[in-house]
SEVEXVO-574149 format. One record per residue (C-alpha): residue in three letters; x, y, z. Coordinates in steps of 0.5 Angstrom, whole numbers, plus 500, padded with zeros to 3 digits. Example, Ala and Ser with C-alpha at 12.3 -4.5 7.8 and 13.67 -1.06 7.14 Angstrom:
% residues 2
+-----+-----+-----+-----+
!   r !  px !  py !  pz !
+-----+-----+-----+-----+
! ALA ! 525 ! 491 ! 516 !
! SER ! 527 ! 498 ! 514 !
+-----+-----+-----+-----+
This chain:
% residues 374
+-----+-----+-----+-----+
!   r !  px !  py !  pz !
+-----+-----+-----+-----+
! UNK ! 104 ! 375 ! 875 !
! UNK ! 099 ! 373 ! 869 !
! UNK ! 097 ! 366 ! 870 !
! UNK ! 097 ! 361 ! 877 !
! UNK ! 096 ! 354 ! 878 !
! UNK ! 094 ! 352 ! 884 !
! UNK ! 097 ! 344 ! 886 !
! UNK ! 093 ! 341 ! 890 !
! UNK ! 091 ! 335 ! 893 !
! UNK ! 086 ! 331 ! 893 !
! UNK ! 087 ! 328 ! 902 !
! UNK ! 081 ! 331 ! 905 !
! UNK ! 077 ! 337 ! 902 !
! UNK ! 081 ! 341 ! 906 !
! UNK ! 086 ! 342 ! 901 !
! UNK ! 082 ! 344 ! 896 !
! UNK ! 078 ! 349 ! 900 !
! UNK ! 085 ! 353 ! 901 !
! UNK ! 086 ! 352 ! 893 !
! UNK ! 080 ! 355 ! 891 !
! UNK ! 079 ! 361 ! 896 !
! UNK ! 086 ! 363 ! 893 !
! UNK ! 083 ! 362 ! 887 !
! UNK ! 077 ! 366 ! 888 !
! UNK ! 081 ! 373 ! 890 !
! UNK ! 087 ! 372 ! 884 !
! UNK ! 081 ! 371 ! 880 !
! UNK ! 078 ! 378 ! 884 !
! UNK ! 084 ! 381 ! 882 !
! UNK ! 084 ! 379 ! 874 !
! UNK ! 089 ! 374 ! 875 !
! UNK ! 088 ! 366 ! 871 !
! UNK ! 088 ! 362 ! 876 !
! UNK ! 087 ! 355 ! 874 !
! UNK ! 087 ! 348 ! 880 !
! UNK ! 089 ! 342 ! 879 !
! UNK ! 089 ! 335 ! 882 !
! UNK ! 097 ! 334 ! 882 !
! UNK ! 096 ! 327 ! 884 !
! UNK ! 093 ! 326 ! 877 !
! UNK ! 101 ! 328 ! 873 !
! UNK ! 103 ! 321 ! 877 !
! UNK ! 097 ! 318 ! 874 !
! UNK ! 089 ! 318 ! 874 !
! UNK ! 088 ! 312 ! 878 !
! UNK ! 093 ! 314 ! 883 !
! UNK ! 089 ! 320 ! 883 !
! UNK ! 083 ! 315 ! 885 !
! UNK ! 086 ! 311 ! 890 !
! UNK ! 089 ! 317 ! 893 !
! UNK ! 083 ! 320 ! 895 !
! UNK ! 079 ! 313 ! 895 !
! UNK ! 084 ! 311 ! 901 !
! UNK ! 084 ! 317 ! 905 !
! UNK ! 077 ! 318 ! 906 !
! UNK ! 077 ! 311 ! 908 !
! UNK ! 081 ! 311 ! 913 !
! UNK ! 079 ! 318 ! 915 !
! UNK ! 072 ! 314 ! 916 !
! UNK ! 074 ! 307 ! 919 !
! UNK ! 080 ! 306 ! 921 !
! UNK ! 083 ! 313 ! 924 !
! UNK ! 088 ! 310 ! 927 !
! UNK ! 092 ! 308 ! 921 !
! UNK ! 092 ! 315 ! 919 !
! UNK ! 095 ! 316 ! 926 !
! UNK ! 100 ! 312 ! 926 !
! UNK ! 102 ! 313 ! 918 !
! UNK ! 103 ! 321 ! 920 !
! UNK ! 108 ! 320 ! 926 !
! UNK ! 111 ! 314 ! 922 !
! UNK ! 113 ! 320 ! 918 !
! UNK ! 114 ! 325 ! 924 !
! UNK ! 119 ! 320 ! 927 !
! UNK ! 122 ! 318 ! 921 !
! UNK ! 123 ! 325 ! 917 !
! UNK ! 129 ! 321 ! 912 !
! UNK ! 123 ! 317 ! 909 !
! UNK ! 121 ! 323 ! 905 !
! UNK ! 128 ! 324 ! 904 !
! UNK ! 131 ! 325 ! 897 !
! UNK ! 132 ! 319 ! 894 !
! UNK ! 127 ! 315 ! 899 !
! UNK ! 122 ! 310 ! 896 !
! UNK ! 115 ! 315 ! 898 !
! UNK ! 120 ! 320 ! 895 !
! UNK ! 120 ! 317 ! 889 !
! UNK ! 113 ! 315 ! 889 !
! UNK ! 110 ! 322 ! 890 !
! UNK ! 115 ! 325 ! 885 !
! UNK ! 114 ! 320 ! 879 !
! UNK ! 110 ! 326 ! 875 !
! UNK ! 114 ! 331 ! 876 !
! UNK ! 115 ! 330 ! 867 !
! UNK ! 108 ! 330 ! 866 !
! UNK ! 108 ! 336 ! 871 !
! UNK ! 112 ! 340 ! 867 !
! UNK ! 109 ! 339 ! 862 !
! UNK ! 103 ! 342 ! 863 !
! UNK ! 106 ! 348 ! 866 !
! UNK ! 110 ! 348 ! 859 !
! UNK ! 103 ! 348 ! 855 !
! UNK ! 099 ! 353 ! 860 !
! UNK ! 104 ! 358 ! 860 !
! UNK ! 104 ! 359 ! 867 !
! UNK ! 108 ! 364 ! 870 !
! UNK ! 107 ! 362 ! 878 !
! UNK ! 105 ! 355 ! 881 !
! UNK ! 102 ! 355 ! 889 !
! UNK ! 103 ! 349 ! 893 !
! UNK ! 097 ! 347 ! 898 !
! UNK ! 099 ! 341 ! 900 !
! UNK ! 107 ! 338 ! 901 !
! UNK ! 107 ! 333 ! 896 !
! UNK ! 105 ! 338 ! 890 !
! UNK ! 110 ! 341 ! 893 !
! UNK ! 115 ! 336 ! 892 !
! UNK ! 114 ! 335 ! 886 !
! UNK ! 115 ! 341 ! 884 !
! UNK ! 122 ! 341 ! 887 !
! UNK ! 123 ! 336 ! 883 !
! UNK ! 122 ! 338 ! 877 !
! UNK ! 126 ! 345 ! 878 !
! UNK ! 132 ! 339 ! 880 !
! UNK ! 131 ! 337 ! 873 !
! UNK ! 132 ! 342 ! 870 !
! UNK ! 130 ! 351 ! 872 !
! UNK ! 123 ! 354 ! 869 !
! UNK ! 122 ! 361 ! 869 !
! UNK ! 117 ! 359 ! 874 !
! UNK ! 115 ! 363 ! 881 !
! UNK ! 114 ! 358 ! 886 !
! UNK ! 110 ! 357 ! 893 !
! UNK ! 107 ! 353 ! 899 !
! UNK ! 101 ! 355 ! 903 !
! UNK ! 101 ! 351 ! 910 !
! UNK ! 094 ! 349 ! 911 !
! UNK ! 095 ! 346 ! 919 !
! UNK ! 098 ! 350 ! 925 !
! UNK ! 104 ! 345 ! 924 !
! UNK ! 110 ! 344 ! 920 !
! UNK ! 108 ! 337 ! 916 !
! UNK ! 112 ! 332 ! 914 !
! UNK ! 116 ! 332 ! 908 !
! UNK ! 116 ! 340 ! 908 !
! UNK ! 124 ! 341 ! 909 !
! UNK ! 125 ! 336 ! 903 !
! UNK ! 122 ! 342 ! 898 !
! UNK ! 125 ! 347 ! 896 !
! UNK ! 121 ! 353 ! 894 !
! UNK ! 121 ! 360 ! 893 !
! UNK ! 116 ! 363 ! 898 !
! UNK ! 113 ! 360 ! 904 !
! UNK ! 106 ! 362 ! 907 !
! UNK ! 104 ! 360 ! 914 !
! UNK ! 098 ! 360 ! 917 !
! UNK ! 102 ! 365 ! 925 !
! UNK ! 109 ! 368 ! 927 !
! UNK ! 110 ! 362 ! 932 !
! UNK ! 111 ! 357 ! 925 !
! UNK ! 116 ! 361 ! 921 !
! UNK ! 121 ! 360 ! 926 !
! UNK ! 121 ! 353 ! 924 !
! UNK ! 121 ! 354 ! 917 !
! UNK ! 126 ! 358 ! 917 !
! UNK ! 130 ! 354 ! 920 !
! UNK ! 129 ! 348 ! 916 !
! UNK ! 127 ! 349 ! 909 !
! UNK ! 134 ! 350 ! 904 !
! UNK ! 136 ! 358 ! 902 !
! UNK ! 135 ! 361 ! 899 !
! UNK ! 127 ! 362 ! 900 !
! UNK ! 123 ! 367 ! 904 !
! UNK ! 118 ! 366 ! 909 !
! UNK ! 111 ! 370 ! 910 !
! UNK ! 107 ! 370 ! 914 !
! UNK ! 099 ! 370 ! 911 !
! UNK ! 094 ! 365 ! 915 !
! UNK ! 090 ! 360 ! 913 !
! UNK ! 087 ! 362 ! 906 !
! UNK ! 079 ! 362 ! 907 !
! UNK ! 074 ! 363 ! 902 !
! UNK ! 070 ! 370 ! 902 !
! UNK ! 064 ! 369 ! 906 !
! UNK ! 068 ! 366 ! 912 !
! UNK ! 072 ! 372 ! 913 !
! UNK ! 065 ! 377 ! 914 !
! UNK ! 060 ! 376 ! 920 !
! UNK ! 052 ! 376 ! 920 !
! UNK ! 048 ! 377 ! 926 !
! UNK ! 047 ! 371 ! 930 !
! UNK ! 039 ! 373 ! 931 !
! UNK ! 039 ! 374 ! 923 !
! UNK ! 042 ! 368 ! 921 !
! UNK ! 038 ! 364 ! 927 !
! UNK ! 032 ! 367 ! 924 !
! UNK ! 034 ! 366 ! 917 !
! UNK ! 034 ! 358 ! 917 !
! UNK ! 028 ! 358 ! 921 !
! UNK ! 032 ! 357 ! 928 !
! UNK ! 028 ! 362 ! 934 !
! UNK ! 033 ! 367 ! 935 !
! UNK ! 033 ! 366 ! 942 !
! UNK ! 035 ! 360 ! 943 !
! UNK ! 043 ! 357 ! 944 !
! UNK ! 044 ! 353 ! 938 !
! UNK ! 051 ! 348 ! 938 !
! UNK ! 053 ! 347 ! 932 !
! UNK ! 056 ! 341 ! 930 !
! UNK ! 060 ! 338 ! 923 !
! UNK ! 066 ! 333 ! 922 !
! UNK ! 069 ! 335 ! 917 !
! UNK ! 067 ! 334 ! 909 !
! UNK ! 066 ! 327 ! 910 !
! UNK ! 063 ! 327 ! 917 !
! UNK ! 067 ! 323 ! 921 !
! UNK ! 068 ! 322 ! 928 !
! UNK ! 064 ! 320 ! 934 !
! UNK ! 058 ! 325 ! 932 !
! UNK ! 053 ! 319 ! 934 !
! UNK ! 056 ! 318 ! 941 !
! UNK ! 056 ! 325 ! 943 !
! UNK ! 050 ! 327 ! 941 !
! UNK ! 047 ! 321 ! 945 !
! UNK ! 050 ! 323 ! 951 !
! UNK ! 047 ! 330 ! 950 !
! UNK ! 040 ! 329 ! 948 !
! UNK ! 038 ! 327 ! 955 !
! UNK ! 042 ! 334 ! 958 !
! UNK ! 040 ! 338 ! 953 !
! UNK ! 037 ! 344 ! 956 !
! UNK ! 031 ! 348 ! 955 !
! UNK ! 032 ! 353 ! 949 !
! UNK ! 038 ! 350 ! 945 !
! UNK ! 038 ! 347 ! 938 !
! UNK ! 042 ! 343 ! 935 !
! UNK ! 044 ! 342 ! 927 !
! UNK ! 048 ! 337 ! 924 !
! UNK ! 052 ! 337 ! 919 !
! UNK ! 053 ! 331 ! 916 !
! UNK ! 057 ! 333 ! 909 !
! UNK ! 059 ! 327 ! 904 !
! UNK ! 056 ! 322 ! 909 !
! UNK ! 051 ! 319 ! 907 !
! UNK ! 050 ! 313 ! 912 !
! UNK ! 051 ! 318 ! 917 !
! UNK ! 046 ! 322 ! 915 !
! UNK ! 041 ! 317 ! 914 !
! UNK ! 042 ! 314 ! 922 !
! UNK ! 041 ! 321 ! 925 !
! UNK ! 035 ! 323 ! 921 !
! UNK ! 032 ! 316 ! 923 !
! UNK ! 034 ! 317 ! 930 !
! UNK ! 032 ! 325 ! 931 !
! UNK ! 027 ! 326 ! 926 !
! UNK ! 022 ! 327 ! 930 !
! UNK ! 026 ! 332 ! 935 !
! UNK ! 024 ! 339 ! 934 !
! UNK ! 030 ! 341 ! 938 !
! UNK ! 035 ! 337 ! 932 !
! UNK ! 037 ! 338 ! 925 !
! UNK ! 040 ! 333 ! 921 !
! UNK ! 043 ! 336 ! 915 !
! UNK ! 046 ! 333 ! 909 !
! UNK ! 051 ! 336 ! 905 !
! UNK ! 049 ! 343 ! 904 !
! UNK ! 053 ! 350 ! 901 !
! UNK ! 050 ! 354 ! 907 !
! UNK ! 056 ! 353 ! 912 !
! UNK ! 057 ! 360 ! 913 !
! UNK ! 050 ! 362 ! 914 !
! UNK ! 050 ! 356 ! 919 !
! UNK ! 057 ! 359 ! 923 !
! UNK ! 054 ! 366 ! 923 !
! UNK ! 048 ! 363 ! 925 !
! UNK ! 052 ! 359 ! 932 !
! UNK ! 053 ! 360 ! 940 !
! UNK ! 058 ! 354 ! 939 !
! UNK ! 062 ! 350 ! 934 !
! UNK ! 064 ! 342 ! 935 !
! UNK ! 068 ! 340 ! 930 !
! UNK ! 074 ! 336 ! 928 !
! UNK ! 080 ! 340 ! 928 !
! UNK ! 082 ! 341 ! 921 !
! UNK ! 087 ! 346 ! 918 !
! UNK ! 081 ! 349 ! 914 !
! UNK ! 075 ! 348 ! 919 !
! UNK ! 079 ! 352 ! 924 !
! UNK ! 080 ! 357 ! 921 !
! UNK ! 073 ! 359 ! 918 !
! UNK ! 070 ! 358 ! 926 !
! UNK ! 077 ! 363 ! 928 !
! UNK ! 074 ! 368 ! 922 !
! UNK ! 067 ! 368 ! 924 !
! UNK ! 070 ! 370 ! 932 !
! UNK ! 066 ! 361 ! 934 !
! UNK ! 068 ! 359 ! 939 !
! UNK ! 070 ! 351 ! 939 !
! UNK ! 070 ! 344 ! 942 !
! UNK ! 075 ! 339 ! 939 !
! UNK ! 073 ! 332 ! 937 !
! UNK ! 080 ! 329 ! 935 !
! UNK ! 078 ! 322 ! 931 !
! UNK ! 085 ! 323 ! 927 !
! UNK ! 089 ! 326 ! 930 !
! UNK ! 096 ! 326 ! 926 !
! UNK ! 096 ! 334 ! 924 !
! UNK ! 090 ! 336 ! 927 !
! UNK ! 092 ! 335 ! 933 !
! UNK ! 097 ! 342 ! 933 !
! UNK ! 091 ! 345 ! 930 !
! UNK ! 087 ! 343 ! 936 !
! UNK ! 093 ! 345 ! 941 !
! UNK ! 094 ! 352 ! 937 !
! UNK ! 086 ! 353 ! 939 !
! UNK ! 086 ! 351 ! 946 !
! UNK ! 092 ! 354 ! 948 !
! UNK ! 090 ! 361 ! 946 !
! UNK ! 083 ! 358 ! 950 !
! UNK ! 080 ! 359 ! 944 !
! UNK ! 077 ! 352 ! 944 !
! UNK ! 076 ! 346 ! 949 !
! UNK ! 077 ! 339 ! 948 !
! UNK ! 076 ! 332 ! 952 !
! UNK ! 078 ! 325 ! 951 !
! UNK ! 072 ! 322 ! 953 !
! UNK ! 065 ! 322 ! 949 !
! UNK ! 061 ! 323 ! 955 !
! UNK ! 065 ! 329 ! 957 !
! UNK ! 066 ! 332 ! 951 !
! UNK ! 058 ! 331 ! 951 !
! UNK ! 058 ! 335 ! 958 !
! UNK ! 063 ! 341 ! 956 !
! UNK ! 058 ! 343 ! 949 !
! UNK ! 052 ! 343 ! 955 !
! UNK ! 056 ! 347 ! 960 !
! UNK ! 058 ! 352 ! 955 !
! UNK ! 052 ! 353 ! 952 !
! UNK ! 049 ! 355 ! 959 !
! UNK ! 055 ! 360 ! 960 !
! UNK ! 055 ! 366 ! 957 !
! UNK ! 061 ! 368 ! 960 !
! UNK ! 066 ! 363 ! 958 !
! UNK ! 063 ! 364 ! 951 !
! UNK ! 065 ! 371 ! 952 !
! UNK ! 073 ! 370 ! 954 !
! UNK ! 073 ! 365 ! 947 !
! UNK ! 071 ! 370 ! 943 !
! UNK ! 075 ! 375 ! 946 !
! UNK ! 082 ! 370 ! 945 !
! UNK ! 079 ! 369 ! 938 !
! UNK ! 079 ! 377 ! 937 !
! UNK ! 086 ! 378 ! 940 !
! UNK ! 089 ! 372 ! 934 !
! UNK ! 086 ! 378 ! 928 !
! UNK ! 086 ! 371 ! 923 !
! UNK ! 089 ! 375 ! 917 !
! UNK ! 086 ! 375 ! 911 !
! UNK ! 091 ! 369 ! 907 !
! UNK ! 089 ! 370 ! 900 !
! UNK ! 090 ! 377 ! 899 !
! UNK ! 097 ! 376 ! 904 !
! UNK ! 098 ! 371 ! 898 !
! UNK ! 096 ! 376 ! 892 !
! UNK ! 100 ! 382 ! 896 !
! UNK ! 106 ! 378 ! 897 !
! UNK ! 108 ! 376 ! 890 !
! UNK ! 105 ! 382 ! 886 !
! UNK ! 110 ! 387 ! 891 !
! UNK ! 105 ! 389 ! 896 !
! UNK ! 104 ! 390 ! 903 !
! UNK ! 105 ! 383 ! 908 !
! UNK ! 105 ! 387 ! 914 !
! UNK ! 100 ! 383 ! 919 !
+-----+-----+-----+-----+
C-alpha cells in the first residue's frame, strides 16, 4: 500500500471528519493519501446540490431526513442493482475510474455508502488492480451497505459484524476497528487544566453543548428551559459551529450571562471536551465517538433521527448516555447530572469498559498485514 484515496461524501461533516483522521495517520505512516468529494465524479453540480440539500433539510426540516432513511431501511430494493437511485448515485463510476487510472492509486477507502457503490460498480465494468474498503461511520448497518461489494469492511464494534457478515456478498472479510477519529480525540487533557485553559473556573461544572457541524437541533429551547434552573457553579458553552444565525440569536439572547458562552465555529473542540463534566449532543457517528474517546458522558437530542438513532441506543444501552423526548426534560436531566457525581461517575465507567480503539491505526494495520486484534 503506496498511494490512498479516500471517497467520501460531502452529507454531513461527519463523513469527512473519518476521511481525514484516516488520512492523517496514513500520512504518519508515509502513505500518500489523498480525499476526495465522490459525489464531484457524478458532476460538480450535483456535488453542490448534495451538500446544499443535506444541510438544508438537516437544519429545517428534519423530518424528511427522517422519512427519506426509513423509506430506504423499508425498501432495501430501492438501492438495488439496477434501481433508479442506484443508477443515480452510480453514474460516475467512468469518471471514477479514471481518476483512480491517473492517480496510480493502489487502495481506494469508502467512508460513506454511495462512494462505496460506486466503486462497486465500476469493478462490475471492468477489475482494477485496486484494493477496496468501506469504514462504517454509524453504529448501524445502513442502507445500501449489502449492494456493495468490497474487500474489506470496518466496523465501528463486534455486535455489527454479524450483520455485515451476513449480508454483504463473498468473498469479503469483516474487521472490526471502531470509528476512525483524529488525534487529538484519542488523548485526554485535565479537566481542571482545559478548564482553566479557556478561562472557565476550575471549579465550576461545565455542560457542554454542540449539535453537530451545523448546529441544528432545539439548542434554543433547551438551553431556555435550563437557564432558569441552572445551578450555582455550573458553566455553560455552546458551540454553534457553521451556523451563523444560531450563533447570532444566542449571543443576542446571553451575552450578557457570565454563566453562558456562545461560540462560533471554532478548532478548539477537543480542548472543549477535555475541558467538560457533561456533553449534550446530537448523536452523529463521528460526534459520539470523539465523547466516548474522551471517556464524556452524554445526553442525546435526537433532531434527525434515521441512523443517529442506532447511535444513540448504541450509547444508552451501555448506560453511557441518556436521552428524552421532551425538551423541558431533556433541560432537566443536564441539570440533574451535573448535580450528580455519582452518576457521571457510573457513565464514565461504561465508557472505560467499551475501550474505543484507535480505528485509523486498526485500518493502517489491516491492510499492511498487521495486528487487528482488539
Amino acid at each position: 500500500m503506496k498511494n490512498v484515496t479516500i471517497l467520501s461524501c460531502s452529507m454531513g461533516q461527519g463523513h469527512n471528519s473519518c476521511a481525514q483522521a484516516i488520512k492523517e495517520y496514513f500520512e504518519e505512516q508515509n502513505i500518500a493519501c489523498e480525499v476526495v468529494n465522490a459525489m464531484e465524479f457524478i458532476s460538480p453540480a450535483a456535488a453542490r446540490f448534495v451538500t446544499w440539500g443535506h444541510s438544508f433539510m438537516y437544519r429545517h426540516i428534519p423530518g424528511l431526513f427522517k422519512w427519506g432513511y426509513g423509506f430506504f431501511e423499508r425498501h432495501r430494493g430501492a438501492l438495488g442493482k439496477g434501481a433508479f437511485f442506484y443508477r443515480l448515485l452510480t453514474c460516475g463510476a467512468r469518471r471514477l475510474r479514471e481518476y483512480l487510472l491517473a492517480g496510480g492509486f493502489d487502495t481506494a477507502i469508502c467512508p460513506h455508502v454511495f462512494s462505496a457503490l460506486a466503486l462497486t460498480r465500476l469493478l462490475e465494468e471492468g477489475p482494477m488492480d485496486l484494493r477496496t474498503a468501506f469504514v462504517d461511520t454509524d453504529y448501524t448497518f445502513s442502507p445500501g451497505t449489502e449492494t456493495s461489494a468490497l474487500e474489506r469492511y470496518y466496523v465501528p464494534c463486534t455486535e455489527l459484524s454479524g450483520d455485515f457478515e451476513g449480508r454483504i456478498p463473498t468473498p469479503h472479510e469483516t474487521v472490526v476497528s471502531g470509528i476512525p477519529v483524529k488525534r487529538e480525540f484519542l488523548t485526554r487533557r485535565d479537566r481542571g487544566e482545559a478548564k482553566a485553559e479557556l478561562g472557565i473556573d476550575p471549579k465550576r461544572r461545565h455542560l457542554l453543548m454542540m449539535s453537530g457541524s451545523m448546529g441544528c437541533g432545539p439548542m434554543v429551547k433547551i438551553l431556555k428551559c435550563m437557564r432558569g434552573e441552572l445551578p450555582d457553579g455550573v458553566d455553560v458553552t455552546v458551540i454553534c459551529g457553521t451556523n451563523k444565525r444560531l450563533f447570532r440569536k444566542l449571543t443576542r439572547a446571553y451575552g450578557r450571562d457570565s454563566r453562558v458562552r456562545v461560540v462560533g465555529y471554532t478548532d478548539k473542540v477537543s480542548l472543549y471536551m477535555d475541558a467538560a463534566d457533561l456533553y449534550l449532543t446530537k448523536p452523529g457517528g463521528i460526534s459520539v465517538t470523539e465523547a466516548a474517546a474522551k471517556n464524556l458522558p452524554m445526553v442525546f437530542v435526537n433532531p434527525v433521527s434515521g441512523c443517529e438513532k442506532y447511535n444513540m441506543d448504541f450509547y444508552t444501552g451501555m448506560g453511557a448516555a441518556v436521552t428524552d423526548t421532551s425538551v423541558r426534560r431533556l433541560a432537566r436531566k443536564c441539570i440533574e447530572l451535573l448535580s450528580s457525581d455519582g452518576e457521571l461517575r457510573k457513565m464514565r465507567a461504561a465508557l472505560e469498559k467499551y475501550r474505543q480503539p484507535d480505528g485509523a491505526k486498526r485500518i493502517y494495520e489491516d491492510l499492511t498485514g498487521g495486528d487487528t486484534r482488539l
